[in-house]
N, C-alpha and C positions, 0 to 999 in steps of 0.2 A: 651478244648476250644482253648488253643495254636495253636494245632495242624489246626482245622479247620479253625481259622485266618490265619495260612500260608496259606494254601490249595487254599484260598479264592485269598489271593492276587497272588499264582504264576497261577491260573487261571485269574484272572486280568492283568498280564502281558504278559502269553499268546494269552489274547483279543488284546489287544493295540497292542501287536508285529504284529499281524496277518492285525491286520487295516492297519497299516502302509506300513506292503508288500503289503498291498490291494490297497493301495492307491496312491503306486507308480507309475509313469509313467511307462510302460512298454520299455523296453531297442529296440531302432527303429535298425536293422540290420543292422551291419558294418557301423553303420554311425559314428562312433567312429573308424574308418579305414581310410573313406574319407574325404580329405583336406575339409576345410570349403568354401563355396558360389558357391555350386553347382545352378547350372539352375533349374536342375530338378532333382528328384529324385522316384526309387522305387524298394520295400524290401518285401520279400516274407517267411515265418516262413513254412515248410513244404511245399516247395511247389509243390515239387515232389505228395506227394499223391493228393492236390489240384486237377494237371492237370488228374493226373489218377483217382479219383472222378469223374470227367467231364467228361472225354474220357467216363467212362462206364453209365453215367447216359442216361436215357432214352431222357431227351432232346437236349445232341448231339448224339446221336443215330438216330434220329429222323432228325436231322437238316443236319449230315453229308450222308444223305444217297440222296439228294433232288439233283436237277440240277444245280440251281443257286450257291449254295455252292461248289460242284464239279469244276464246273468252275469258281468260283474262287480260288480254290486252283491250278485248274491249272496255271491260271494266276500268281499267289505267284511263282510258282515253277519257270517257265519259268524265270521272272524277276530276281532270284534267281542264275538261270543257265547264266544268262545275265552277271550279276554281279561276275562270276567265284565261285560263293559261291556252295560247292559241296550239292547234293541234300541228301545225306546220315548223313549229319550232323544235320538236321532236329530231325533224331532219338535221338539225345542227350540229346532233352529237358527237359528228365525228371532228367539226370543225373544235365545240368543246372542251374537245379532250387534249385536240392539237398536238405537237412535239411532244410537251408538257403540259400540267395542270395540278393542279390542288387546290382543295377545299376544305377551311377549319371551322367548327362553330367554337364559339367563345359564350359565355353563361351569363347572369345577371349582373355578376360578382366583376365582370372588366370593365375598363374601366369607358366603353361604350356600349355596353349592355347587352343582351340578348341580340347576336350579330353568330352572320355569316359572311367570314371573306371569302374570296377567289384570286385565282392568278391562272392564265392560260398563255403560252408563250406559242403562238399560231404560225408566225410567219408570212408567206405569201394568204392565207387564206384570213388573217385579220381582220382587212379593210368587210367583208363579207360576211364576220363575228359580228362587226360593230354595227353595219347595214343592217342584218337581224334585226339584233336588238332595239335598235333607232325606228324601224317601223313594224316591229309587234308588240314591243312593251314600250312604246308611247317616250322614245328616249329625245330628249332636249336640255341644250347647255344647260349648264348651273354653274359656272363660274371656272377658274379656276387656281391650282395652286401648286407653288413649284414649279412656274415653267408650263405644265401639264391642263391640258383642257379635261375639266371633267363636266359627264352627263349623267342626267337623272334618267331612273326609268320606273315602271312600275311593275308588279307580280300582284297575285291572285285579286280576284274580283271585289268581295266583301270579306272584311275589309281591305283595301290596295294598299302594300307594303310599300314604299320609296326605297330605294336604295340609286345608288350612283359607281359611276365605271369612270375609269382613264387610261388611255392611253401612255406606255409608260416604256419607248425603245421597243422592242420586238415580244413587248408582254402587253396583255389586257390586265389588270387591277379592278377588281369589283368587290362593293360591299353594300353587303343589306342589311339595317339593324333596325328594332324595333323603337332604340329611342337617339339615335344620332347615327346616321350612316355615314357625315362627311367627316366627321370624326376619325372612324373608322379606317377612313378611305384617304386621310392625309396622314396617318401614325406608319400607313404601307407604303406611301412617297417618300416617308421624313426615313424610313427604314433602307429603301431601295439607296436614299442620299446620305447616310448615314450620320443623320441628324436627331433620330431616336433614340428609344431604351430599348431594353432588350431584348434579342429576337426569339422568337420557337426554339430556332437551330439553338442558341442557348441556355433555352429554360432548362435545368437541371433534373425537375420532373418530367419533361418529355425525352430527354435523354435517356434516362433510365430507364423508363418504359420501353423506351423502339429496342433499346437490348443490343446484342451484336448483330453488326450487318453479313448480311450473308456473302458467303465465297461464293462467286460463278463465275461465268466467263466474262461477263458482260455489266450492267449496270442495274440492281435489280428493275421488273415492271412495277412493280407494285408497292408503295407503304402507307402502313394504317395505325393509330392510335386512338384508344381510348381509355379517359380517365373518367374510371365507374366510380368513384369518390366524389368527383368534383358531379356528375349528371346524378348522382343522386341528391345534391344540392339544390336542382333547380326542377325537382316534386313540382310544384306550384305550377310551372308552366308548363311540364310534363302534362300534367292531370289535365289543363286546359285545352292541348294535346289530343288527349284522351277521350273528352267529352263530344268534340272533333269529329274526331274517328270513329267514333260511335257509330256516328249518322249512318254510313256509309258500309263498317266492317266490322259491327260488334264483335266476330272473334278475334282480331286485332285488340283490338280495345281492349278487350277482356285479357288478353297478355299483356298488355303494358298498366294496366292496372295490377296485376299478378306482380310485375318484375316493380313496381312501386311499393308495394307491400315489403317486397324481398331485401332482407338486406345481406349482399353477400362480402364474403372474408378478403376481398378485391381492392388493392387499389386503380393498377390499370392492364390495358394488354396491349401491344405493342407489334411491329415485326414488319417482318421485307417478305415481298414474292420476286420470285424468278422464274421465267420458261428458259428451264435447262433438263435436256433429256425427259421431256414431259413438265410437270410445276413443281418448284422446290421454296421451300419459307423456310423464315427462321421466326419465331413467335415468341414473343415473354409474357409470362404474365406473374404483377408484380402483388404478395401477399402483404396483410394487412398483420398476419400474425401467424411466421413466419414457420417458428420453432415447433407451431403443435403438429403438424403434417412430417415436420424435417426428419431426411432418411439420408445420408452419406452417398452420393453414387459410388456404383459398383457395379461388375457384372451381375447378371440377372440369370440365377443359377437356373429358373423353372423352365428358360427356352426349350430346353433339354428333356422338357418333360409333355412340351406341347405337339403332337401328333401331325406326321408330312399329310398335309392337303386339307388342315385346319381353316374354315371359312374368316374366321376374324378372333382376335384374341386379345387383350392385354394384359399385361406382367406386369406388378408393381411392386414400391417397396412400400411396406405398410408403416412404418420406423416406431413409434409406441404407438398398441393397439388403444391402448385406454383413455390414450391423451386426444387422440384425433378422435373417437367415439364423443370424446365429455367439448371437444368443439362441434361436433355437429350436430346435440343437441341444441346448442343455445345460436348458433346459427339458419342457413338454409330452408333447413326440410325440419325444423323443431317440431312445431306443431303436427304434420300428417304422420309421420315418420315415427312418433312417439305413440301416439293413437295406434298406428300396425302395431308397433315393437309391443302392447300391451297385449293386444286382440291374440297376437302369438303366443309371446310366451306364457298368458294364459291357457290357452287350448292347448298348449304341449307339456307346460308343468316344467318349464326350463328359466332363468335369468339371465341374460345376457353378460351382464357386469360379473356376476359371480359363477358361471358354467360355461361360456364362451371365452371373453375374453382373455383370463388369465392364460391361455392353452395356444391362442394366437401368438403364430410366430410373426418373421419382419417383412414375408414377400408371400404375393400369391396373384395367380395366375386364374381367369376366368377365359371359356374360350366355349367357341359355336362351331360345330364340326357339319350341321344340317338342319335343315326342315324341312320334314315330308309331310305333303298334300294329298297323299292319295286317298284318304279315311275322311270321317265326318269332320273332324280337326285336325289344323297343322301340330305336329309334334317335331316340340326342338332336340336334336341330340348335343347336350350341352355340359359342360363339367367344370370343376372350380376345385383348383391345387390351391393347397395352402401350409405354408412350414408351420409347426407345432412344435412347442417347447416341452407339452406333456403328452406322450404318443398316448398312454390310457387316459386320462382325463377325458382326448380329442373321442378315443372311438367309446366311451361308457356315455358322454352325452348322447351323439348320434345313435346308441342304439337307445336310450330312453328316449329319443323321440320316435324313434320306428314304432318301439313296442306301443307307446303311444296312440299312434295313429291305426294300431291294428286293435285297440280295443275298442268290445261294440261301442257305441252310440247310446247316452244315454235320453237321448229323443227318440220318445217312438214315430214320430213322421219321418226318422232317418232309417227308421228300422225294414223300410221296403228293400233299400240299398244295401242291406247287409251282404250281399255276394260279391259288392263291390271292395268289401273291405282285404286286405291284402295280409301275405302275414310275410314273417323274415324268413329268409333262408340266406345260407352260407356255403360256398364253395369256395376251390382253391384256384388260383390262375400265377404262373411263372413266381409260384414260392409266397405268394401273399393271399390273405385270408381275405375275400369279396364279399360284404352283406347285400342282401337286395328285400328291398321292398315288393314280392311279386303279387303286382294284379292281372285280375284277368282280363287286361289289356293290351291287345297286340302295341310293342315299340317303345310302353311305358312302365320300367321298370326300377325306380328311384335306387341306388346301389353308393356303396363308399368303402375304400379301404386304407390301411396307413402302409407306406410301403418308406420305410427308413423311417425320415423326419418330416416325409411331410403328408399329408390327408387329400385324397384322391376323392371328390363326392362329386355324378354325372345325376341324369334326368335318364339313364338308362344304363346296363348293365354293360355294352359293347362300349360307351364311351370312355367305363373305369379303366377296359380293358386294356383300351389301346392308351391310353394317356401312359397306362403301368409300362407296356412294352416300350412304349418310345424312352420314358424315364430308364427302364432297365438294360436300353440298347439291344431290345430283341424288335425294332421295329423303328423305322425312321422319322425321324423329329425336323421339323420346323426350319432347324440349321441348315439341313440337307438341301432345302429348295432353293434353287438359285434365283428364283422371284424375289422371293425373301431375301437370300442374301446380298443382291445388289441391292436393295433399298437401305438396307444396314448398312454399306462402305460408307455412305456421308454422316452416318450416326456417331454422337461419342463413343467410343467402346466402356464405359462407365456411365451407367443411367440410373435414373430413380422409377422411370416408366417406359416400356415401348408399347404401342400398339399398333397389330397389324390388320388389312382386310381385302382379301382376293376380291377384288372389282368382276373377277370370273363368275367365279360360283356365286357370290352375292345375287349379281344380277339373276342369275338363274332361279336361283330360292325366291326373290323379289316378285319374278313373274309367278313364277306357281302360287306363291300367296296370294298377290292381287287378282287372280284367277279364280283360286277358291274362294276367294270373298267375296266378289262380285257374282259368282253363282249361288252364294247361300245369299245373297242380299236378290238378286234376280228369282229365286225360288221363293223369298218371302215377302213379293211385293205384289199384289193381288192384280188383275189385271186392268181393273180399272184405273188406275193410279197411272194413268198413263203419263204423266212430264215424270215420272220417276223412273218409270220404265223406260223412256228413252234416254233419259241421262246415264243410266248403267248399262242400256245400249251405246252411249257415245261413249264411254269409259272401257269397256272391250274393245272396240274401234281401236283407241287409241293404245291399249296396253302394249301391242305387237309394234309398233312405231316409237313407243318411249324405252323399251328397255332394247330396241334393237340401237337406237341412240346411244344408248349408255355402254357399248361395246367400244366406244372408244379407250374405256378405261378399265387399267388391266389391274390395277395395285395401288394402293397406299400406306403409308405407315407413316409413324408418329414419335417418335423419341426425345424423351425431357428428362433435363436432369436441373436436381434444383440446387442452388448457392445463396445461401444467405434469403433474403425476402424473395430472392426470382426465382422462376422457372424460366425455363427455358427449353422450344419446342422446336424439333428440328422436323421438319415436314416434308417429304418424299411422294410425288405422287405421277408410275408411270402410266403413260399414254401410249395405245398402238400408232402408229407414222401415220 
């Protein structure tokens, strides 16, 4: 009996020890190397077989073999050879990435300036890293410190950046900075000897950003951070950036001009990747002001109401309509957003603050069930659940705007289109009363009805339909699919968002659109225009080769729930074998 009571407890101690490695955050790479209050950050576990996994999988296979992609590698290449970066060094990536790797940029504001470190833990393929680098970017001693031989080398042509590497036990150390790199590059010696201050792994802000580490079998591949607070700091050298890129890829440019302008409600985003059972993350992103969005997780009563073989959907919690309306005024989308919202509720003789929002309930649900290509235009079959606190309030707006839009025109150059104009009708479907907008347009039938508590409005009269049955359990919902529901088992079962998207049908919808578009853009390109011509010829080409590619993926979804300033996003995404 003695014996079996030991037996019992140092199997009991074996459970508990085991929980506890289980439960540890898994160690984020070399971030315990780099100085603390990086900008941004990302670390790679294996990443050498990663890229060569990819390389050989059938979907870049597929995707590197296509036109578009061709040219843009060439393009990479050229700007590449612009920048004096030799093209043979490309081949290195796999060495790069090695066992391990990671790369942080740091901003103006550290205290060795506008820098990028590295750390690559290679192994047998090291001595091979550092040969590279020694004869294509010009590497030769520069002294050393710590014990540690360090070298200079050099990047891009006009102007040539300096930075310096060392060898450092079965790691490479590198740093490039605009105004001291050896600085840089003894703060990640004095770190590795722990003769420094504080590291990444401790900064308090990058902690809280990467969020919870994700559960898997294994150690995640993948972690990333960035602090949109701190790069929106450093405008100035963005813009320079900017002016850059110009040269080369004005619509580039013209988005990061865009996202300079933009200031958004962000402090950072953060999160782990895993390949388990296809790619699985866990994602945070941390808010600046926290409480105006803030909705309680909890189940997400509308799944219930989203129809089985729905092409993609999200469900959310709205938590106060009026709070998050009066932040995204003064944020984001203020200025274009505000211009629509006028243009609207002008032409419809509606107010948003004073005829919408009081009516708005805490959750609602927008969802794509198709797009057909067969007609002149693709027509989406599309519908948006929303709970409602006032059931008439909800349906007397929505018919002032039908009635609305069915009276004539008082432009007589619109007056040609008067048959176009549509007028209301009402039927009854499974005990609830159906408005529709009917034009005499085959598929577009604008329709909405309230069925309990919550407003039912499609792009079409079949989409109220079925969304009504699936809610009323005369037709099967969303829950039923077991696509769906295995991607759910790693989800909280209390959320503030899921969203889901068949990687099946998507693609399928995908292709027919890029099909009919490429035909109304090939029927209106005159035939002289021939380099146009043949580029929407090499765009067919390639359409039947990119989405056949994209059949590796079957599903993904997305669930977040928010606590305090985080979100947090749980990410689900399978793959066929």
């Amino acid at each position: 009996m003695k014996k079996f009571s030991v037996l019992v407890l140092v199997i009991l101690i074996i459970c508990v020890v085991f929980l506890i490695i289980k439960s540890r955050a898994p160690e984020i790479p070399f971030a315990a190397l780099f100085p603390e209050g990086a900008v941004a950050y990302l670390g790679v576990n294996d990443g050498a077989k990663l890229a060569d996994d990819i390389e050989k999988s059938g979907f870049w296979r597929g995707l590197s073999g296509t036109g578009c992609v061709k040219e843009a590698a060439k393009s990479a290449r050229e700007g590449l050879r612009s920048e004096g970066i030799p093209l043979d060094s490309l081949k290195a990536l796999d060495i790069l990435l090695g066992e391990k790797s990671a790369i942080a940029l740091y901003g103006r504001e550290s205290r060795f300036g506008l820098s990028v470190l590295a750390a690559v833990k290679t192994e047998g393929d090291q001595e091979r890293l550092l040969a590279r680098i020694r004869n294509e970017f010009r590497g030769v001693p520069a002294g050393s410190y710590g014990g540690m031989e360090i070298y200079s080398f050099q990047i891009f042509a006009l102007p040539p950046i300096e930075g310096v590497y060392a060898r450092a036990g079965e790691n490479c150390l590198f740093a490039l900075s605009l105004t001291n790199s050896m600085d840089a590059l003894r703060e990640m010696i004095d770190l590795k000897e722990g003769r420094a201050r504080k590291p990444l792994s401790k900064d308090e802000t990058f902690r809280a950003g990467m969020g919870k580490p994700l559960q898997c079998g294994s150690a995640p591949t993948g972690y990333a951070y960035l602090n949109l607070r701190a790069l929106h700091k450093e405008a100035q050298v963005l813009a320079l950036l900017e002016n850059r890129i110009r040269q080369t890829n004005p619509s580039a440019a013209e988005w990061l001009s865009q996202f300079l302008k933009t200031r958004f409600p962000v402090i950072s985003y953060g999160g782990y990747f895993c390949r388990e059972k296809g790619f699985a993350a866990t994602l945070r992103t941390r808010l600046e002001q926290p409480t105006v969005c803030a909705a309680t997780p909890r189940r997400l009563n509308l799944l219930s109401c989203v129809p089985a073989g729905t092409v993609a959907f999200t469900d959310f919690q709205i938590g106060d309509a009026a709070a998050v309306w009066g932040a995204c005024k003064t944020q984001v989308m203020a200025t274009p957003l505000m211009r629509l919202l006028g243009d609207v509720q002008a032409r419809y003789g509606i107010n948003l603050e004073k005829d919408i929002l009081p009516w708005v309930g805490e959750e609602a649900a927008l969802l794509l069930s198709d797009i057909q290509t067969g007609g002149l235009l693709p027509i989406a079959k599309a519908g948006l659940v929303v709970s409602v606190k006032d059931r008439v309030a909800a349906q007397k707006t929505l018919l002032k705007i039908m009635e609305r839009i069915c009276q004539p025109s008082a432009d007589a150059a619109q007056e040609t289109w008067t048959f176009l104009k549509p007028h209301v009708s009402t039927h009854e479907h499974a005990g609830e009363e159906v408005r529709t907008l009917s034009y005499p347009l085959p598929g577009f039938s604008p329709s909405f009805a309230c069925m309990g508590n919550y407003l039912v409005i499609g792009l079409d009269r079949a989409s109220v339909e079925t969304i009504i049955d699936a809610g009323k359990g005369n037709g099967r919902s969303v829950l039923a699919e077991e696509k769906f529901a295995s991607l759910m088992r790693r989800a909280p079962k209390e959320l503030t968002q899921v969203s889901y998207f068949d990687c099946d049908r998507l693609r399928e919808i995908g292709e027919g659109v890029a099909n009919w578009y490429l035909a109304i853009k090939g029927f209106a390109t005159p035939p002289e225009e021939k380099e146009r011509a043949d580029r929407i010829a090499r765009m067919k080409s390639d359409i039947p080769r990119i989405f056949a590619a994209l059949k590796v993926f079957q599903a993904a979804l997305v669930a977040s729930t928010q606590n305090g300033d985080a979100i947090d996003h749980s990410v689900a995404i399978r793959l066929r074998d």
